[in-house]
C-alpha positions in Angstrom: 32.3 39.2 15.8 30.2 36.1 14.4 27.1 36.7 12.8 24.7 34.1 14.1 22.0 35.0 11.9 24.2 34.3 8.5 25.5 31.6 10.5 21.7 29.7 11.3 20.6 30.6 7.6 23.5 28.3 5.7 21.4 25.6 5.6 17.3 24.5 6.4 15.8 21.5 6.7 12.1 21.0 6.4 9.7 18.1 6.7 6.0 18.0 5.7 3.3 18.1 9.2 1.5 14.6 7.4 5.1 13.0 7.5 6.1 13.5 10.7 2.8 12.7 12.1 3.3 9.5 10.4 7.2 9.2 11.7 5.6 9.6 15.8 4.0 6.0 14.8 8.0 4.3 14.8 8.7 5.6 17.8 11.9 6.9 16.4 14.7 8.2 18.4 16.3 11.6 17.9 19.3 10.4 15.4 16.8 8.2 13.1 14.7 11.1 13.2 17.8 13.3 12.2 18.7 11.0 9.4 15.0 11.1 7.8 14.9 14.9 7.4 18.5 14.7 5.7 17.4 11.9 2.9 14.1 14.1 2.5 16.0 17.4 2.5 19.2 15.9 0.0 18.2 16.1 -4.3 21.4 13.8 -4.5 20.6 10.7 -1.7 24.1 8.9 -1.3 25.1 7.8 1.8 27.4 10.2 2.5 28.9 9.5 6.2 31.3 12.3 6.7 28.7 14.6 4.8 25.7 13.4 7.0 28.4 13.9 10.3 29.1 17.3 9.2 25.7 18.6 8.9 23.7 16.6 11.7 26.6 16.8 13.9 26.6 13.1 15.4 28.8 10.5 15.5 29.6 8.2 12.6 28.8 5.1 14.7 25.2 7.0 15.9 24.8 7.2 12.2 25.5 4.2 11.0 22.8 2.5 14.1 20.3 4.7 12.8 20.5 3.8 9.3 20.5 0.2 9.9 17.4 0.6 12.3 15.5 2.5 9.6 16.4 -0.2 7.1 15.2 -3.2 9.5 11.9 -1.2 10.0 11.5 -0.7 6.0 11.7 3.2 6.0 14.6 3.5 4.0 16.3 1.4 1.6 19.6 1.2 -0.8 18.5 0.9 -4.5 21.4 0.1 -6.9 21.2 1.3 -10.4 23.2 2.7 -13.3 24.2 6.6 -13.8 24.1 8.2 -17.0 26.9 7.0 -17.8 26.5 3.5 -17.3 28.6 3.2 -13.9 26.8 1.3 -10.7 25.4 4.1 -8.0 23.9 3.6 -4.6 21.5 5.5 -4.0 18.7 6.0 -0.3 14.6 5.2 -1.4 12.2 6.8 1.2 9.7 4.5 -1.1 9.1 2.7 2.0 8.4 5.9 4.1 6.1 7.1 1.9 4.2 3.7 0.9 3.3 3.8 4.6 2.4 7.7 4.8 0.2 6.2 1.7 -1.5 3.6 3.2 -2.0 5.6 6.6 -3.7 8.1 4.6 -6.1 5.6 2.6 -6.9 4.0 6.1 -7.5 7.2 7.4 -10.1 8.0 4.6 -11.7 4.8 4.9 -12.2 5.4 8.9 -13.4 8.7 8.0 -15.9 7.1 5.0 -17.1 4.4 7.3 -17.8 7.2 9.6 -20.0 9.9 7.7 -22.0 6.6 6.3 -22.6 5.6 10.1 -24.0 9.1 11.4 -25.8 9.5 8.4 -27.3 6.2 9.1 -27.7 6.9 13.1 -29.5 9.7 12.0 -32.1 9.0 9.8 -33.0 6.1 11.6 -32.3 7.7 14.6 -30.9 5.2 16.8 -27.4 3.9 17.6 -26.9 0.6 14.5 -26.9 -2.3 15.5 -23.6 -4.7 15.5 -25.5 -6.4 12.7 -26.3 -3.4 10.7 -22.8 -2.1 11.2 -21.5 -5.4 9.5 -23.9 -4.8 6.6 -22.3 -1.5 5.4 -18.7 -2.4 6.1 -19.8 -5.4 3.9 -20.7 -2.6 1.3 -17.6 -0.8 1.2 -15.4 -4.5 1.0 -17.5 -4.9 -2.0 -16.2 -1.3 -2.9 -20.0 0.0 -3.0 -19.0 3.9 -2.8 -20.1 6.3 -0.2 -22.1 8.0 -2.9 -24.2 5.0 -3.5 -24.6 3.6 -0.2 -25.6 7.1 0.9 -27.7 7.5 -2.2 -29.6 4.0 -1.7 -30.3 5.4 1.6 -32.1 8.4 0.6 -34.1 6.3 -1.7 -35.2 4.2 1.2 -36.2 7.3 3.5 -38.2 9.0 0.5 -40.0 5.9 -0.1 -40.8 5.7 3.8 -38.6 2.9 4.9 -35.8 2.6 7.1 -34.9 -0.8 6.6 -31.9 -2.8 5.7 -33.1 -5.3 3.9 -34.7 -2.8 1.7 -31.5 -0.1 1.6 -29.3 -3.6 0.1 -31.8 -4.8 -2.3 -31.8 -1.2 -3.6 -27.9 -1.3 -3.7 -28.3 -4.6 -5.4 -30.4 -3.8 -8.2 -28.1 -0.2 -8.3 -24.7 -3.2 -8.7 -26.5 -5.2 -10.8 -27.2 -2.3 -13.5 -24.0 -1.2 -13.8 -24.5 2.0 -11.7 -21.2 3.5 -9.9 -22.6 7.0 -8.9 -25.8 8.6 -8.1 -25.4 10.2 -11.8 -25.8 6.5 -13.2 -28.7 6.3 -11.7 -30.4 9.6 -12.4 -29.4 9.2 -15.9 -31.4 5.4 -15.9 -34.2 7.6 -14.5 -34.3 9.7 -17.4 -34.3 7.2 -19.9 -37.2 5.6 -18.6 -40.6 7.0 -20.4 -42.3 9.3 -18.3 -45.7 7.0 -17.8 -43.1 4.4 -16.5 -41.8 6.5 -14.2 -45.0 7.3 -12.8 -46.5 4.6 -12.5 -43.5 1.7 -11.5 -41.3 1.3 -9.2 -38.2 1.2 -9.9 -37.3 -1.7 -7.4 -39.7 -4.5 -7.3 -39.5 -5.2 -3.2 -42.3 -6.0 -0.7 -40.7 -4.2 2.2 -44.5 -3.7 3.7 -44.1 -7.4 5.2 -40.2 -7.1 6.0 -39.6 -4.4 8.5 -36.8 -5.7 10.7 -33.3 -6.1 9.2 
C-alpha cells in the first residue's frame, strides 16, 4: 500500500506572501508561475530541464516557453561566471524579480508617506488640500524633505497659530538651509541658542500676519 503522506512530504516548495503579490502584477500563467517557485526554492540554480520536468511535472517544450517569457519580461536571467575551479557555469538570477519586489515596495512606502503627510495636513487645517497645496508637499518629498520634517514644520506652524503654506515652506526652508535632517537637528539648534534668545526671537523671521492665503 502507498503511503501518500511520505509520498507528499519528499519535497516543498515555498514562496514569500510579498513575492507573490508582486508576481499577480505579470499576469503570469500557471507554468511561469511553476518555474519561479523552482529558481526560488533551488540553492544550486542551473537550468536543469529534465530536473525541472521531473519535479514540476510539465512538458520540456512548456518549460522552455516559460523561461523564455520570464526572460523577455526581465524576471529571470542567465549570468555566466566562473566556478571555483575556474570552469565557465551558467547559472538563473531572480535579480530582476527582486529589483522589482524592491522598487514596488519603495513605491509603496512613498504612497503610504505621501499619505499620512496629507491626512495630517487635512486635518489640522481641516479641509480637503487643495490641488495647489498637494503639489507643494509632493514638491517636498522630490526634494527629499523627510516626513519627519515636513510633519515637524507643520507643528511649528499650528503652535505658532498659522495654517499656512507659505509659512509651513519658509519654515522648511530655513530648517534646509541650516543643515537640519530630523526634528532632533532642530531641537538640538534650539538648545544651543541662549535662553533670553529663545525667549524673546523668533526663530523664523516671517510676516505671515499679512500673508494668509497660500
Amino acid at each position: 500500500m502507498l503511503d501518500y503522506k511520505n509520498i507528499l512530504n519528499v519535497k516543498h516548495y515555498v514562496i514569500s506572501e510579498v513575492l507573490v503579490k508582486e508576481l499577480v502584477k505579470y499576469n503570469l500563467n500557471l507554468n511561469e508561475f511553476l518555474l519561479i517557485i523552482y529558481f526560488y526554492n533551488e540553492d544550486n540554480k542551473i537550468f536543469n530541464l529534465s530536473d525541472i520536468k521531473e519535479k514540476l511535472g510539465i512538458s520540456e517544450k512548456d518549460i522552455l516557453e516559460a523561461f523564455n517569457s520570464l526572460t523577455v519580461k526581465k524576471l529571470i536571467n542567465i549570468v555566466v561566471e566562473n566556478d571555483n575551479n575556474g570552469k565557465i557555469k551558467e547559472t538563473i538570477s531572480l535579480d530582476g524579480l527582486y529589483a522589482n519586489l524592491t522598487n514596488s515596495i519603495k513605491n509603496e512606502n512613498k504612497k503610504e508617506t505621501k499619505d499620512n503627510i496629507f491626512d495630517a495636513f487635512e486635518s489640522e487645517f481641516n479641509r480637503k488640500l487643495s490641488p495647489i497645496e498637494y503639489e507643494i508637499v509632493n514638491a517636498w518629498l522630490d526634494n527629499n524633505i523627510s516626513e519627519e520634517l515636513i510633519l515637524g514644520a507643520l507643528k511649528e506652524a499650528i503652535y505658532n497659530g498659522v495654517r499656512n503654506f507659505r509659512y509651513i515652506d519658509k519654515i522648511i526652508y530655513e530648517w534646509g538651509k541650516n543643515g537640519f535632517k530630523t526634528m532632533e537637528d532642530v531641537q538640538n539648534h534650539l538648545k544651543q541658542m541662549p535662553e533670553k534668545k529663545q525667549n524673546k526671537e523668533e526663530l523664523f523671521d516671517y510676516d505671515w500676519l499679512d500673508d494668509n492665503e497660500v
